[in-house]
GUZA-108587 format. One line per field, with one value per residue (C-alpha): y, z, x; residue in one letter; residue number from 1. Coordinates in pm, 1 decimal. Layout:
# residues N
y Y ...
z Z ...
x X ...
resn A ...
resi NUM ...
This chain:
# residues 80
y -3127.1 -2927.0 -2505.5 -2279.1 -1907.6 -1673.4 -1324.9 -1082.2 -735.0 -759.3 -999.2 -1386.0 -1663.4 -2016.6 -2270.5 -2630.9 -2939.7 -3266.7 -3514.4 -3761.9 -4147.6 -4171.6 -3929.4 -4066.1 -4450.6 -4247.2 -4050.8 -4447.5 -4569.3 -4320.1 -4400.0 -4785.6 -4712.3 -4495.3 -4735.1 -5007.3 -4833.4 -4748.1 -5103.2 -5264.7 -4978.7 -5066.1 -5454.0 -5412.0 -5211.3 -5446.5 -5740.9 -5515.4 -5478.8 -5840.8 -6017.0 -5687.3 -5769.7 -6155.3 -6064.6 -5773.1 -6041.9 -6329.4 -6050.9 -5986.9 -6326.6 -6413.6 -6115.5 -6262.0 -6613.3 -6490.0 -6248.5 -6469.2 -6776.7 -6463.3 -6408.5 -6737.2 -6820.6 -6505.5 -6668.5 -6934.4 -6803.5 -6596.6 -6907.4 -6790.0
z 12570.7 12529.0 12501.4 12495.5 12489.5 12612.1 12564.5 12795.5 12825.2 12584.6 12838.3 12667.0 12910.0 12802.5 12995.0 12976.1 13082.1 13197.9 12935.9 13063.3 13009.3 12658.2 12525.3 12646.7 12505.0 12148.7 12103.6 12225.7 11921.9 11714.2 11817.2 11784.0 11411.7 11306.7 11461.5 11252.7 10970.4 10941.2 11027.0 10734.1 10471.1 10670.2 10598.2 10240.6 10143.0 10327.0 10137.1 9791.9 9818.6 9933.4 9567.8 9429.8 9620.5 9552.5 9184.7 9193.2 9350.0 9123.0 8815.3 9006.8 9035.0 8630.4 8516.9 8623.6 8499.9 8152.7 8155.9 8238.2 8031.0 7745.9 7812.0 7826.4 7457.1 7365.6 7480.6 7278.1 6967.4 6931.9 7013.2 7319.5
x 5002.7 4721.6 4738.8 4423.3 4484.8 4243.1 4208.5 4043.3 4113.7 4458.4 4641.1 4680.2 4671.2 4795.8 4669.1 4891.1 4719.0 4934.1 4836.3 4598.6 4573.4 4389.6 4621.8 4916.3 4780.9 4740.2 5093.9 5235.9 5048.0 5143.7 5512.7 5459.8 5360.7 5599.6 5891.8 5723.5 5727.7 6062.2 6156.7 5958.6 6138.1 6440.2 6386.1 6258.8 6600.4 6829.5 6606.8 6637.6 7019.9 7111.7 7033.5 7208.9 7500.0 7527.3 7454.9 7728.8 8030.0 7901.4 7979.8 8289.8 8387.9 8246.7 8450.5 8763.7 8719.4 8625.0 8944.4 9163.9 9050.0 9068.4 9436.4 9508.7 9337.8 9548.9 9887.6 9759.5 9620.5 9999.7 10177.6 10338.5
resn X X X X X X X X X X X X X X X X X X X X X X X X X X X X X X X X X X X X X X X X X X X X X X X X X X X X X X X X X X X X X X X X X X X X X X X X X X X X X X X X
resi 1 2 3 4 5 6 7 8 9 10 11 12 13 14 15 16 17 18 19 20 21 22 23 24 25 26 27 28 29 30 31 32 33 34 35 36 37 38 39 40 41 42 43 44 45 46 47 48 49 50 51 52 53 54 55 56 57 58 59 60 61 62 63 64 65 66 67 68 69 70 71 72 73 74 75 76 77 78 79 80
């Protein structure tokens, strides 16, 4: 959308013009990119948060194992 205001004798005028071909072609561009865009960051944080979520449950997972190997060398260790 293009405006052009002209001034003559204190009245304004804005004249519109309907977008033509070229422009239209450029603002679908512009579009196209930006959608892009925000699907590669998109991508790149899904593929930056997937090995911190595996690593995050393996912890999980070590966590327990050690704790309750711990507890069970402490039933030993006091002859329970």
């Amino acid at each position: 959308m293009w405006t052009y205001v002209h001034t003559r004798d204190g009245t304004q005028r804005i004249y519109i013009a309907k977008p033509g071909l070229p422009e239209i072609i450029v603002i679908l561009l512009i579009v196209g990119f930006l959608a892009a865009i925000s699907f590669l960051v998109f991508a790149g944080l899904v593929l930056f948060w997937i090995p911190l979520l595996i690593g995050g449950i393996l912890l999980a997972l070590i966590s327990s194992a050690v704790r309750y190997r711990w507890r069970q060398f402490q039933a030993w260790w006091s002859g329970r």
